[in-house]
N, C-alpha and C positions, 0 to 999 in steps of 0.2 A: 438571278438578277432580274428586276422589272426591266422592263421595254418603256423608254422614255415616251412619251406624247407626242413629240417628233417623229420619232422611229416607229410609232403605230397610225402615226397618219401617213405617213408616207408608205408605209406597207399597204393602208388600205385603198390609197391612192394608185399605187401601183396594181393591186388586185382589182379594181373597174377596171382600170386602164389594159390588164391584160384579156382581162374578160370581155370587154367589145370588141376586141382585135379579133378573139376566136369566133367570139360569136359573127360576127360579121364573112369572117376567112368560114366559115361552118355555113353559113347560108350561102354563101358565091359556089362553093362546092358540092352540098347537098339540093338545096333548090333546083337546077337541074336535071337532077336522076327523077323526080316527081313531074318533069315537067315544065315547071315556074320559071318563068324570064323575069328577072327586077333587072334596076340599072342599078349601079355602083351608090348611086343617092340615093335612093329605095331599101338598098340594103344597110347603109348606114342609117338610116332613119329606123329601122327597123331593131340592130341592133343597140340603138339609143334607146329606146320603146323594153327590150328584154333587161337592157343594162337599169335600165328603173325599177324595173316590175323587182329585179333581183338585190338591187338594195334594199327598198321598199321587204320584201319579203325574210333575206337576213337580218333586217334591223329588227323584225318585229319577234323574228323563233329569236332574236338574242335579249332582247327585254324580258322572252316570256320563261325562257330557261334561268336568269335571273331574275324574276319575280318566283319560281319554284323553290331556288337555292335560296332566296330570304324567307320564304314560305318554309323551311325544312330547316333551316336555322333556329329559324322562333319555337319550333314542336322540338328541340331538344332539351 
């Protein structure tokens, strides 16, 4: 069965949303052992900064794996 438009925005909605949580909970934790003092603003800005780069960067390997699969479609 497809995954309605609903149910795949809301899944991808959900997957940022769990992704700056770790990212954020991952730098409060890690950042320290190196060192690094941020304040709790710092690190949310920061992970808002990773949470970009990383859509930004699935959106683009997900266009480019579908522009392969219509590229390998047309060569059949």
């Amino acid at each position: 069965m497809k995954q309605s438009r609903t149910m795949s925005l809301l899944e991808s909605l959900t997957n940022v949303a769990v992704g700056y949580g770790i990212a954020v909970i991952t730098q409060i934790v890690v950042f320290p052992l190196f060192g690094l003092t941020t304040t709790l603003s710092e690190n949310m800005m920061m992970g808002a900064i990773f949470t970009v780069v990383s859509i930004a960067r699935s959106f683009t390997l997900r266009r480019f794996f579908e522009a392969l699969r219509l590229q390998d479609e047309g060569s059949e």
